[in-house]
N, C-alpha and C positions, 0 to 999 in steps of 0.2 A: 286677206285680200291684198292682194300686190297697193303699192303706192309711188307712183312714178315721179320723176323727175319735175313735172309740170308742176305737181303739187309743190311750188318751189318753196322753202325756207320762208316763212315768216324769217321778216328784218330785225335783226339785233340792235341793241342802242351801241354799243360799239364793237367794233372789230375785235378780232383776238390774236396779237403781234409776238413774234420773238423778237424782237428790234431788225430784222432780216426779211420777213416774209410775213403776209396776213392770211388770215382764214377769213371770210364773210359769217359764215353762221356759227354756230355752237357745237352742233351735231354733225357728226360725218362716219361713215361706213368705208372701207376700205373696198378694190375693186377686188378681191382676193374672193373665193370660193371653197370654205364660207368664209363670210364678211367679218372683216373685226371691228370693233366699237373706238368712235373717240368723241368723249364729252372734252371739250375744251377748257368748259367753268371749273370743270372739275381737277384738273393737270397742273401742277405747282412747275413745270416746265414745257415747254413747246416744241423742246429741242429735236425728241422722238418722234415729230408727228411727221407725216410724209408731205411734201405741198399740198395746197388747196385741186392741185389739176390733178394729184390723183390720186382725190376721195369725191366723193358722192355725198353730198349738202342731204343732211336730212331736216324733216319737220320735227316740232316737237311730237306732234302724233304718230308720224313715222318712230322715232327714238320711244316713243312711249309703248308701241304697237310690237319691240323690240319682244316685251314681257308675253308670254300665254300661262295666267297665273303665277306660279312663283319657278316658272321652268323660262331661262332665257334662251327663243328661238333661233335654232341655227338659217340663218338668212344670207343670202348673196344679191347683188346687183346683176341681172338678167334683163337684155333691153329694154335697158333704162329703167328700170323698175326695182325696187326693193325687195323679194320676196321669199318666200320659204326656200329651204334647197334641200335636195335630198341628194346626199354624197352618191353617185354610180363609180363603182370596181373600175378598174381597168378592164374591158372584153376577154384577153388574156388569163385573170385571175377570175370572173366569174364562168369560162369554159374551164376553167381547175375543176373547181368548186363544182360546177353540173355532171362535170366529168367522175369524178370521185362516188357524188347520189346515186348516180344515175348503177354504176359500176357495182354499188351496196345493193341497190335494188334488184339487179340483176342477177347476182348472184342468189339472193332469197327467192327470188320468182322463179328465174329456172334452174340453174347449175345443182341448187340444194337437191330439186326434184328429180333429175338429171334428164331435164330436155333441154334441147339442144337453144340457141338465143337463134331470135328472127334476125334474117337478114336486115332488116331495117334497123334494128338498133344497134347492131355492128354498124352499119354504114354512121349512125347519130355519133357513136362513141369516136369514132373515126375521124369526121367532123371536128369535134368536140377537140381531140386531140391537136387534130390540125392548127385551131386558132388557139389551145393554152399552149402549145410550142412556138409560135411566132409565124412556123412555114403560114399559114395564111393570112395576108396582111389587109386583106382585101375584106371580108366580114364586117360589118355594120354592127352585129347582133348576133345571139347564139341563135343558131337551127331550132326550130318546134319540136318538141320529143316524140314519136312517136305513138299513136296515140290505141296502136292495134298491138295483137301479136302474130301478125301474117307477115 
């Protein structure tokens, strides 16, 4: 369950200073996707840490919530919120990637047999082509594959 910003920081008894700059809390998440971790108590220098304006104050339950058993969760800051992230490809490399499947499948389903490929998945592969080369810059999302063989 995401944990937002709201849930502000329990207060620390003091600050944590390089003699330059202060953090308020303990805990912080970087704004990076995925997030990286900074315990402050923990840092025999402060020198590495980025300013207070750009990290993301966590709780201790947040920091705590970091853990799903003994696997540390890969997490980002998403509107305002702490939560899971699941890394998405570039559109690009996953029209590779469909382009290639797709291309394996097709060859075992008809070429092997020697009937001929539906117009539609020519047209899919085409597609497909068009956004792992760049020329379509315009794409959102890869095309729905086909789901017939008419």
């Amino acid at each position: 369950m995401p944990l937002s910003q709201s849930d502000s920081p329990e207060p620390q008894k003091a600050a944590y200073t390089d003699g330059k700059r202060t953090w308020n809390t303990r805990y912080y998440a970087t704004y990076d996707r995925p997030a990286a971790w900074y315990d402050l108590g923990e840092l025999s220098s402060l020198q590495n840490v980025p300013d207070e304006a750009k990290l993301f104050p966590l709780t201790d339950a947040q920091w705590a919530d970091r853990w799903k058993g003994p696997i540390l969760r890969t997490m980002a800051v998403i509107d305002g919120a702490i939560t899971d992230f699941v890394y998405q490809p570039p559109l690009a490399l996953q029209a590779k990637s469909a382009l290639e499947n797709t291309q394996s499948q097709l060859i075992k389903r008809y070429m092997l047999l020697g009937k001929p490929i539906p117009q539609t998945w020519i047209d899919y592969q085409t597609t497909l082509m068009a956004i792992a080369s760049g020329a379509d810059k315009r794409s959102q999302e890869l095309p729905k594959a086909p789901t017939d063989d008419a």
